[in-house]
C-alpha positions in Angstrom: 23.3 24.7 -19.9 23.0 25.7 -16.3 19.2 26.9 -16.2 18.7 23.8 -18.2 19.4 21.4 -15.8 18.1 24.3 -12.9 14.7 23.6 -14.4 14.6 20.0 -14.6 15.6 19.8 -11.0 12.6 21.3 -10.6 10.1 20.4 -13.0 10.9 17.0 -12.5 10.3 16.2 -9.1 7.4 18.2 -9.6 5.6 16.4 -12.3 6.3 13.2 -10.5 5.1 14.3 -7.3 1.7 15.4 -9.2 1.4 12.2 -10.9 1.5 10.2 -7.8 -1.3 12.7 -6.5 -3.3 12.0 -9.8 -3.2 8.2 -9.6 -6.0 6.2 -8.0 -5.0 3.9 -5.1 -4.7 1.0 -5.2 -2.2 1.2 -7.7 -1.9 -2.5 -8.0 -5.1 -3.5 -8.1 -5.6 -6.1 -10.1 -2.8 -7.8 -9.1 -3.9 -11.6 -8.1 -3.4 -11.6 -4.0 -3.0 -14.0 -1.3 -5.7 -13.1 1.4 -4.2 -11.4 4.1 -0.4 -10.7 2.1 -0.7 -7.3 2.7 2.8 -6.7 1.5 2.8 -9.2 -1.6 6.1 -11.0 -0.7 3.9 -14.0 -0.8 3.8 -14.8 3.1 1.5 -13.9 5.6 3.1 -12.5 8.9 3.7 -10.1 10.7 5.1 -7.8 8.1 1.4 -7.7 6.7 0.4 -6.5 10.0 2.8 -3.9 10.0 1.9 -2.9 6.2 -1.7 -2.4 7.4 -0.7 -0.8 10.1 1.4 1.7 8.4 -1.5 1.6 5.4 -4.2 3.2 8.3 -1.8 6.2 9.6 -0.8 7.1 5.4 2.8 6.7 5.7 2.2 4.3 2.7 -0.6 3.8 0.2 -3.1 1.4 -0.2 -2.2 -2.3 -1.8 -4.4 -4.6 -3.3 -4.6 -6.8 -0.6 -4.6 -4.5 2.6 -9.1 -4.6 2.8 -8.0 -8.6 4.1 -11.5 -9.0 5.7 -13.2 -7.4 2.7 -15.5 -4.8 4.0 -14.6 -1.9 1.9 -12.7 -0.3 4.4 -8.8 -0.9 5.8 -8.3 -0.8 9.7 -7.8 -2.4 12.4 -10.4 -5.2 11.8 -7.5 -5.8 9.0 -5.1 -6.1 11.4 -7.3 -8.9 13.2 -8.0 -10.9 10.5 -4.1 -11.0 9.7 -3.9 -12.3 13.2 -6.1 -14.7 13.1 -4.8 -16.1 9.9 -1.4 -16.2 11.1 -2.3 -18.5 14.0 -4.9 -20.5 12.0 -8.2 -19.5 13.1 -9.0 -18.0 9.5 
């Protein structure tokens, strides 16, 4: 029973790890956005900002709703346009 549960310690994590790498980003989307909620939580603020920020240097993956200004591309023109609908300019 021992090498049993040795091996799925092992091949679990494994095949979940490989099915995350097999998955296309964005995972979610066709989820129905709010321009500029980055984060989905329904609110645009600072959060979003900090979702696109962490979006750009991969420490998470890509959401639906992180390209806010559209151009096929998520950086800090992003970030901008998340700024500039926060104070009402967008």
């Amino acid at each position: 029973m021992g090498k049993v549960k040795t091996i799925y310690r092992i091949l679990v994590p494994a095949l979940v790890v490989l099915g995350m790498a097999l998955s296309p980003f964005p995972a979610v989307a066709d989820a129905p956005t709010l321009l500029g909620d980055v984060n989905g939580d329904g609110m645009i603020n600072a959060l979003d900002i900090t979702t696109v920020e962490r979006i750009i240097v991969e420490l998470d993956a890509p959401t639906a709703g992180a390209d806010v200004n559209q151009n096929g591309a998520i950086n800090v023109l992003d970030i901008t346009k998340i700024e500039r609908i926060i104070v009402g300019l967008d």
